[in-house]
C-alpha positions as CSV (number, residue, x, y, z in Angstrom):
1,X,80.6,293.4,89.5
2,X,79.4,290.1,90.3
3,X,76.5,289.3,88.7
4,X,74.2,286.2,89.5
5,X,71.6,284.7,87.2
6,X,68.0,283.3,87.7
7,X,68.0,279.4,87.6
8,X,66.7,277.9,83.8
9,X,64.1,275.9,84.6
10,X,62.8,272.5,82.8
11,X,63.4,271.5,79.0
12,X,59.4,271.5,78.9
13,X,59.5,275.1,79.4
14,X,62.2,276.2,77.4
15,X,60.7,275.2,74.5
16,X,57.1,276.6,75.5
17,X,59.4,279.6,76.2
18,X,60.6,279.0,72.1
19,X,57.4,279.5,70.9
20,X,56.2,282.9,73.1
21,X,59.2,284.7,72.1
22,X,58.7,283.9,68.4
23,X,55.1,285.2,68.6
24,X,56.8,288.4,70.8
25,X,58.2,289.6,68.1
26,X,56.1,288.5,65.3
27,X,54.7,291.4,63.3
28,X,51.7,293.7,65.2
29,X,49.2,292.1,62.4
30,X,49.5,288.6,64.4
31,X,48.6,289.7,67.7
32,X,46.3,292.1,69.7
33,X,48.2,294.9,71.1
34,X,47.6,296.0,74.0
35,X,45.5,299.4,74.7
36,X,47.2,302.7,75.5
37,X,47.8,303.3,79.2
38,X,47.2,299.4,80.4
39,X,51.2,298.6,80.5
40,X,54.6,300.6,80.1
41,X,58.5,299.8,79.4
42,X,60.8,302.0,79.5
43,X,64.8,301.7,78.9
44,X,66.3,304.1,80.7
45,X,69.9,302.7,80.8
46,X,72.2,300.8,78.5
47,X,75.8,299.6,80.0
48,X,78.3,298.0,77.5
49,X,81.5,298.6,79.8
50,X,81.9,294.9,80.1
51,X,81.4,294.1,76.1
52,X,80.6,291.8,74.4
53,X,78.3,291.9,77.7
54,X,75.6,294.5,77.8
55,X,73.3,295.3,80.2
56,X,69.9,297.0,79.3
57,X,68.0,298.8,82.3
58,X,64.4,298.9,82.0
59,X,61.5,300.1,84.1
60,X,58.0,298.6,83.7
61,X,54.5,299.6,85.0
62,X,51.3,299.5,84.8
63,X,48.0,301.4,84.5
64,X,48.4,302.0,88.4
65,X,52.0,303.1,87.6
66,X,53.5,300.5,90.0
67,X,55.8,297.8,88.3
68,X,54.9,294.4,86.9
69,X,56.5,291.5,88.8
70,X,58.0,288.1,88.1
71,X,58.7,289.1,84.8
72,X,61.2,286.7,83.3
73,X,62.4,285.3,79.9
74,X,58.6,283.8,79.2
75,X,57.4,287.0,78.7
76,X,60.9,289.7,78.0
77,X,62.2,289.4,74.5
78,X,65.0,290.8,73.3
79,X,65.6,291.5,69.6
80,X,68.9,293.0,68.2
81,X,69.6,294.5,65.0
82,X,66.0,293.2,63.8
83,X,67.1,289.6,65.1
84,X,65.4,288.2,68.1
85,X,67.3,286.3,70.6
86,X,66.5,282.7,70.5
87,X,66.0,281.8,75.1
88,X,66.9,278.2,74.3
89,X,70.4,279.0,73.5
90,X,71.4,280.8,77.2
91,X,72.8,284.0,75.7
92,X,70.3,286.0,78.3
93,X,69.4,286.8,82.0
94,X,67.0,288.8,83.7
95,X,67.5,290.2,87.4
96,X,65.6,292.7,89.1
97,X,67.7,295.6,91.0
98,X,67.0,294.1,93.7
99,X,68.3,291.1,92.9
100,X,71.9,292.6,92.1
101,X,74.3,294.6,93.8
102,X,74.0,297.7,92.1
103,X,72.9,300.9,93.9
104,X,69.9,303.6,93.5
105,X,70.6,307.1,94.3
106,X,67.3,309.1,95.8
107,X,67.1,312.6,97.0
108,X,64.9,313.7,99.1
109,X,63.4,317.1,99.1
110,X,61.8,318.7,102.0
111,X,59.8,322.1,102.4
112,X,60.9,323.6,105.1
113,X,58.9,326.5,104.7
114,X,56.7,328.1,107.3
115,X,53.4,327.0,105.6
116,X,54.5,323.7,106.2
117,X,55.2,323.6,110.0
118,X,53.7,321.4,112.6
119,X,52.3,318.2,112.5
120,X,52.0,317.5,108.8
121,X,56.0,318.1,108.6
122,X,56.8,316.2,111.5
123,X,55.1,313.2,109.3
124,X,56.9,314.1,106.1
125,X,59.9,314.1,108.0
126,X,59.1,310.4,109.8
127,X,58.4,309.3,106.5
128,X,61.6,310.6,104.9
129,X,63.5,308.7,107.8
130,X,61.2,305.5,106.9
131,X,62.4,305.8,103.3
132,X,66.2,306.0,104.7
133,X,65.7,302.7,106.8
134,X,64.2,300.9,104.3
135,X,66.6,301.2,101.8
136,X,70.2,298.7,101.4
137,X,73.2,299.2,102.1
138,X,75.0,300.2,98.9
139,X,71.7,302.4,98.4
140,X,72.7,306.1,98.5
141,X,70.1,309.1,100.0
142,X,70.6,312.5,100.0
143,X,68.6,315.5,101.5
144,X,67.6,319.5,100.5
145,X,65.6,321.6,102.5
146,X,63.4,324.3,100.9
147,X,64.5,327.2,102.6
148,X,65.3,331.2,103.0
149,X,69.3,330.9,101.3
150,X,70.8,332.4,98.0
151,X,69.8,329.4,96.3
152,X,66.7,328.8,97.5
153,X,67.8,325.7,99.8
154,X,70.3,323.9,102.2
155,X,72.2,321.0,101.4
156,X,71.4,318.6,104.2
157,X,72.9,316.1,103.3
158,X,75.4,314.6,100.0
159,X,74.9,311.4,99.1
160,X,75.2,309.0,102.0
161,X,74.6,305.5,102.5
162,X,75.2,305.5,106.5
163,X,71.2,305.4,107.8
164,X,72.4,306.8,111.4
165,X,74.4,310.0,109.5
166,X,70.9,310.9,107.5
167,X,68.7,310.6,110.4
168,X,71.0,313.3,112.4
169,X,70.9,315.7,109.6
170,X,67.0,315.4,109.3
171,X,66.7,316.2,113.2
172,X,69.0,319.5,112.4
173,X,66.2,321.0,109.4
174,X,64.8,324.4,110.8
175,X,61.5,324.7,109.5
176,X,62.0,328.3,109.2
177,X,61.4,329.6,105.5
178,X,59.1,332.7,104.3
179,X,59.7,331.6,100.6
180,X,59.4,328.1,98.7
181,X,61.8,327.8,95.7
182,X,60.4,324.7,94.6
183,X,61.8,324.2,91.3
184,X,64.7,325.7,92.0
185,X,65.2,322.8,94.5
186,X,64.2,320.1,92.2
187,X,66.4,321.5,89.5
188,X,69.3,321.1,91.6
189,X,68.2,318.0,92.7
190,X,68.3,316.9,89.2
191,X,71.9,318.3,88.8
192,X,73.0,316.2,91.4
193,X,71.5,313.0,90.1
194,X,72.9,314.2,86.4
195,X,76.6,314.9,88.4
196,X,76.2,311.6,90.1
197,X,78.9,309.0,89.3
198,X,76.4,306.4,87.2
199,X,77.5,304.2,84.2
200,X,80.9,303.5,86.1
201,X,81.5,300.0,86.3
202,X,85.4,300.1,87.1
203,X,85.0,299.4,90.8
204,X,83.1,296.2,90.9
205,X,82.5,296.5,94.4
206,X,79.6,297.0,96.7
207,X,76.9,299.5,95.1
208,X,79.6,300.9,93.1
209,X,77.5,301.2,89.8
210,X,75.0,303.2,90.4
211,X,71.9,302.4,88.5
212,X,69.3,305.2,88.7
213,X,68.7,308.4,90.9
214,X,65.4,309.9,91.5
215,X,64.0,312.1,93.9
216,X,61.5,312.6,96.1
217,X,59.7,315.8,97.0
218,X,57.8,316.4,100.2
219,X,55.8,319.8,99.2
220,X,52.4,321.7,98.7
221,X,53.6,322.8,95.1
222,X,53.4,326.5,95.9
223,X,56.5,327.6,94.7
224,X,57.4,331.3,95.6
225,X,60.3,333.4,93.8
226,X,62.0,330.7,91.9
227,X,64.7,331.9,89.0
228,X,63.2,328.4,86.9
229,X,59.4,328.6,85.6
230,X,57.5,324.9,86.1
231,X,57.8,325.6,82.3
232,X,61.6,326.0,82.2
233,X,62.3,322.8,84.5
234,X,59.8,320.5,82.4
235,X,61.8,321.6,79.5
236,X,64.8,320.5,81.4
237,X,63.4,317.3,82.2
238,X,62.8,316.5,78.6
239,X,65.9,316.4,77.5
240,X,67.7,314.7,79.5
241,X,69.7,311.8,78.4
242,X,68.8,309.5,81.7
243,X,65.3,310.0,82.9
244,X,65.2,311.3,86.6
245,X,61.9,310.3,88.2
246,X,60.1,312.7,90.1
247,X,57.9,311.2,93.1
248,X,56.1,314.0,94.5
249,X,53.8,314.5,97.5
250,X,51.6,316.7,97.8
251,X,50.2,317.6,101.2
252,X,49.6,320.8,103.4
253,X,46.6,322.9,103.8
254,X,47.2,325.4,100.8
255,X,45.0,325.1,98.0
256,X,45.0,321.8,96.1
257,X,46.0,324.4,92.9
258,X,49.0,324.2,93.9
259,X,49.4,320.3,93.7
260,X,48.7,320.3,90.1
261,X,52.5,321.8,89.9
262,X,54.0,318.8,92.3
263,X,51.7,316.8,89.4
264,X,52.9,318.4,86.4
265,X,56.4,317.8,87.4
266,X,56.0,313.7,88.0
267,X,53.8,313.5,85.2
268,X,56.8,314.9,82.8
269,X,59.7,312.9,84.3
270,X,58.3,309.6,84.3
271,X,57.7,309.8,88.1
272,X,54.5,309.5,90.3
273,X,52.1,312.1,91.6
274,X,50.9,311.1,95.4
275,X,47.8,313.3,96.2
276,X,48.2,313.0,100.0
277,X,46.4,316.3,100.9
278,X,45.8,316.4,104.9
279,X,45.7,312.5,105.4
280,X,49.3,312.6,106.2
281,X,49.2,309.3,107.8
282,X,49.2,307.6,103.7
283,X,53.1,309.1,103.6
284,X,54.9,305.9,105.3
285,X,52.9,303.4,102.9
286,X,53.6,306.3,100.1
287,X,57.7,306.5,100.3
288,X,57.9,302.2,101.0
289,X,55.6,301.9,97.5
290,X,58.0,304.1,95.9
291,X,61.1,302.0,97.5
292,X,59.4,299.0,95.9
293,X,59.2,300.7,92.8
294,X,63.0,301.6,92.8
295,X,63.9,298.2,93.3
296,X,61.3,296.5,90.7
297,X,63.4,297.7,87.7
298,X,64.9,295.1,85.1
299,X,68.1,293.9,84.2
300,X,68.6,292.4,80.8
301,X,72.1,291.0,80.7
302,X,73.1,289.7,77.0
303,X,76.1,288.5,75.0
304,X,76.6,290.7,72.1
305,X,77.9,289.2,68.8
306,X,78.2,292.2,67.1
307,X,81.7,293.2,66.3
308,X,83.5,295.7,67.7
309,X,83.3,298.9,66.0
310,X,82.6,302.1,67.8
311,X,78.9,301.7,66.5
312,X,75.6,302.3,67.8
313,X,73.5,299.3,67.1
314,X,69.4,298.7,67.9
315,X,68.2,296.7,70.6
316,X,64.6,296.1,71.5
317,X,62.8,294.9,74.9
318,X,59.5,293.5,74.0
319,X,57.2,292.2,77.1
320,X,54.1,290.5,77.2
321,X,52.3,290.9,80.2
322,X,50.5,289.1,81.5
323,X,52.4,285.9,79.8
324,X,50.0,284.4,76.9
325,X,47.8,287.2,77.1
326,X,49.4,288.5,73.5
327,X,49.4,291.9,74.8
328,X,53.0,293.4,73.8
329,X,54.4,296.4,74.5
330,X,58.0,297.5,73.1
331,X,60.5,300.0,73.7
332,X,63.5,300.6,72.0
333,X,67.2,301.7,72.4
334,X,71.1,301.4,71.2
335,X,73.7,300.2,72.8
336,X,78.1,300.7,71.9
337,X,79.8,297.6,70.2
338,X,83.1,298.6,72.0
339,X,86.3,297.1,73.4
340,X,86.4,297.3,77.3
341,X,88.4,299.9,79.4
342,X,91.5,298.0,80.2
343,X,91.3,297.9,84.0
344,X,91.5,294.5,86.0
345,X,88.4,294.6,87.5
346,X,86.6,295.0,84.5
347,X,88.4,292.0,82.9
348,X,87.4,289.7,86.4
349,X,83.9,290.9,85.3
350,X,83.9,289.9,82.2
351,X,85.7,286.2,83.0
352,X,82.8,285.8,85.8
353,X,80.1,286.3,82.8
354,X,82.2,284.3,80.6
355,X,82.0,281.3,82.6
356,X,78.1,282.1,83.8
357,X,77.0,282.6,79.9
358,X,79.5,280.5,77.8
359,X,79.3,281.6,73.7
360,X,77.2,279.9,71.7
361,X,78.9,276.9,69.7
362,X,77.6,278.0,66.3
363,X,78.0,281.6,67.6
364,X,74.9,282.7,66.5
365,X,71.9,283.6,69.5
366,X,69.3,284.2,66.9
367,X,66.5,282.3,65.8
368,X,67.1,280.5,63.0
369,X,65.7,282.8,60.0
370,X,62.1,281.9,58.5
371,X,62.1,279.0,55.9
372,X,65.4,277.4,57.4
């Protein structure tokens, strides 16, 4: 995996940048934190196949629930073990996905039932094929129609990254169905993204790490004869390991009642709720918002000095946002102190960091402890 860095900028700043991360992670008492609901971070990934490198996957957003941009080391902390990193001494980056080379996985739901025919589906279906040709080229798509089968839908598509391939399987979707199986679609949609090949960083080529998978649902929420309850599939949702973000929107001329499943769902996975009702023409500016958001997420690359052990040690992102406004929000996680599979590509990997983010001489990326 090749991974590239954001340039450091000027001494000046590095040691302004010095003094906000000491006040990051100085104790809640020195600093107002920010209100409920105004900012989020979330880690949702933590990757030590290339130890001591680790990289920590985080998602951010705000009160709109879109993601906070040009975030950098000014305002993203890292503390390990109850030690925060000191930025002067290099042993951190921060790339967004799109910055990187690593892939996002999306699936894309349809409902192909009766109730949904006509113009408002020919839209969702424009839409979907937007979302397809807005995405990159490692990116990966695949596509379930709600429809009349023994389990409740047709595979339309595995995952593909070949834009032309997707757009001929959308033309083939008969919008056909008597019956909705909503969440037993999304449940399997969730499968797939659970069944997905993600944390593998072996191949270090194009898009082979996958970084996150979501999916996308294209429905009026009334859900008609499925073996999961909205209860049963929130349940699910909760426990998984890796979050799987629902983006659902809601549109059709049944009752809005019905949205408030569609809602329930996004609400519980960490996802986003898009009331689009009959004003079908939002659903282009809808799926390349939710493209954006895909791509927004964080990487925190960092040199561990823990030794190897097996282990599960803390780590903690802390983010002020906006910088000096002394609003912080954390979140916290655990990553593997562990030696790295023995495959060649992984070694290349780790040489390429090597020589990107050297060790520290005194191999210690700390601040230096209070009083010395």
């Amino acid at each position: 995996m090749v991974i590239q860095y954001l340039k450091q900028s000027s001494k000046f700043f590095m040691t302004a940048l010095c003094g906000m991360q000491m006040l990051l992670f100085a104790s809640v008492s020195a600093a107002d934190v920010t209100a409920p609901g105004s900012y989020g971070v979330k880690t949702y990934r933590v990757n030590s196949a290339l130890y001591p490198f680790v990289q920590v996957y985080v998602r951010t957003f705000d009160h709109n629930k879109q993601p906070l941009v040009n975030l950098n080391a000014m305002n993203i902390g890292l503390m390990i073990k109850g030690r925060s990193y000191d930025p002067m001494k290099r042993q951190y980056a921060i790339q967004t996905i799109r910055q990187r080379t690593d892939a996002v996985r999306s699936v894309i739901i349809l409902d192909a039932s009766k109730s949904m025919s006509g113009n408002s589906f020919e839209t969702a279906l424009k839409s979907a094929a937007r979302f397809i040709d807005a995405k990159r080229a490692q990116d990966e798509v695949a596509v379930l129609a709600i429809r009349d089968t023994k389990e409740g839908y047709d595979l339309v598509s595995n995952f593909e990254r070949d834009p032309s391939a997707l757009a001929r399987r959308l033309a083939d979707i008969k919008v056909d169905g008597m019956k909705s199986r909503i969440y037993d679609t999304i449940g399997a949609a969730m499968q797939m993204c659970a069944m997905s090949s993600q944390g593998s960083a072996v191949d270090p080529s194009l898009g082979s790490f996958i970084a996150s998978c979501s999916v996308l649902v294209f429905s009026d929420g009334r859900d008609e004869g499925s073996a999961l309850s909205r209860s049963e599939l929130n349940t699910r949702i909760t426990t998984l390991n890796v979050p799987v973000p629902v983006y659902s929107l809601a549109y059709g001329r049944s009752s809005r009642d019905y949205f408030k499943n569609l809602e329930s769902i996004s609400k519980n996975s960490f996802g986003v709720y898009y009331l689009i009702g009959e004003t079908v023409d939002m659903m282009t500016r809808v799926v390349e918002g939710i493209q954006n958001i895909l791509l927004s997420d964080y990487v925190i690359t960092f040199r561990s000095y823990v030794e190897v052990d097996g282990e599960q040690h803390a780590l903690k992102v802390g983010v002020e946002y906006p910088s000096g406004s002394k609003k912080f929000t954390y979140d916290s996680s655990k990553f593997e102190a562990m030696e790295p599979p023995p495959a060649q590509a992984i070694m290349n990997a780790i040489a390429t960091l090597n020589q990107k983010m050297p060790a520290s001489p005194d191999g210690n990326p700390y601040f230096a402890k209070t009083g010395q």
